[in-house]
N, C-alpha and C positions, 0 to 999 in steps of 0.2 A: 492637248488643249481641252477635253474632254475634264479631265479631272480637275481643271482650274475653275473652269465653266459651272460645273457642278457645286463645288466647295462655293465658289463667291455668288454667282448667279442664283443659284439652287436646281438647276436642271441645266442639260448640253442640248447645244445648236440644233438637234434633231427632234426635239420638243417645242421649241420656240413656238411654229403656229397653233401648239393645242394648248399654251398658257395664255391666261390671261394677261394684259397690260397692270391690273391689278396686283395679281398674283406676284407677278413678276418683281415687283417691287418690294411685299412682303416676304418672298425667299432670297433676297440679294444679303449677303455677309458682308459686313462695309470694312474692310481689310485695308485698304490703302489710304493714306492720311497724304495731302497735298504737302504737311507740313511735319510727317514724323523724321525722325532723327535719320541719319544718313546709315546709321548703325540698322536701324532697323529694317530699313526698306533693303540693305546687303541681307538680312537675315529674311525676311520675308521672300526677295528672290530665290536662295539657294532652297527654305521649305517649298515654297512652289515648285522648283526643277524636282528636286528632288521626290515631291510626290507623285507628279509624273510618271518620272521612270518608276515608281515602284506599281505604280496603277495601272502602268502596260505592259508590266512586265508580266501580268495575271492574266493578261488579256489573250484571246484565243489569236494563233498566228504569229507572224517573227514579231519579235520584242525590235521595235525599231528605234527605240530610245535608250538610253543609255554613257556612259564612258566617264569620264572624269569633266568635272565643270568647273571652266574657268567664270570668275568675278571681278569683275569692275566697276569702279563707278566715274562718274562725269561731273566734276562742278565745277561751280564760277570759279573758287578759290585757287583750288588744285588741280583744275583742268583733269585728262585723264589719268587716272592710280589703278592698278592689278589691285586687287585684294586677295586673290589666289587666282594661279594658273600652272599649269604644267610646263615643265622647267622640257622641251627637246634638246636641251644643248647641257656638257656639263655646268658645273656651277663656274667657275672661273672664267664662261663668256657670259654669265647672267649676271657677273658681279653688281652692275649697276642696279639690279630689281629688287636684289634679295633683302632691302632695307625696309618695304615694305608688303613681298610678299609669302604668304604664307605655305 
């Protein structure tokens, strides 16, 4: 959470009371659109995880993040869709997923 915090906010939760309300507003990264593409905000999820695990992985002490990341998304239309996940089972009981996951 740290490195999310940082990237969009401009400083992590352990700064908060020494920034200003000011401040605070001119380090924010305005990264998420109420109305970008469904495409986008999949790809905007997976850089966030993703920078994550790479930003604790440097960090002093067990790397507690990490492993393969599953994506999904949620809409009115299509209700819930995998976008990628890891298959536990062969492919011949995941018949049904594999049409749209990656």
């Amino acid at each position: 959470m740290q490195a999310i915090n940082r990237l969009l906010l401009g400083y992590d939760s352990r700064l908060a009371p020494f920034v200003s309300p000011e401040n605070r507003l001119m380090a924010q990264t305005p990264l998420v659109d109420p109305f970008m593409p469904i495409q986008s905000a999949i790809e905007l999820a997976d850089f966030l995880v993703e920078m994550t695990k790479r930003y604790v992985a440097f960090m002093p002490g067990a790397n507690a993040v990490g492993g393969d990341v599953g994506i999904a998304t949620v809409t009115r239309h299509e209700g819930f869709k995998w976008i990628r996940r890891k298959h536990y089972y062969s492919q011949h009981l995941n018949r049904g997923a594999r049409d749209h996951v990656t």
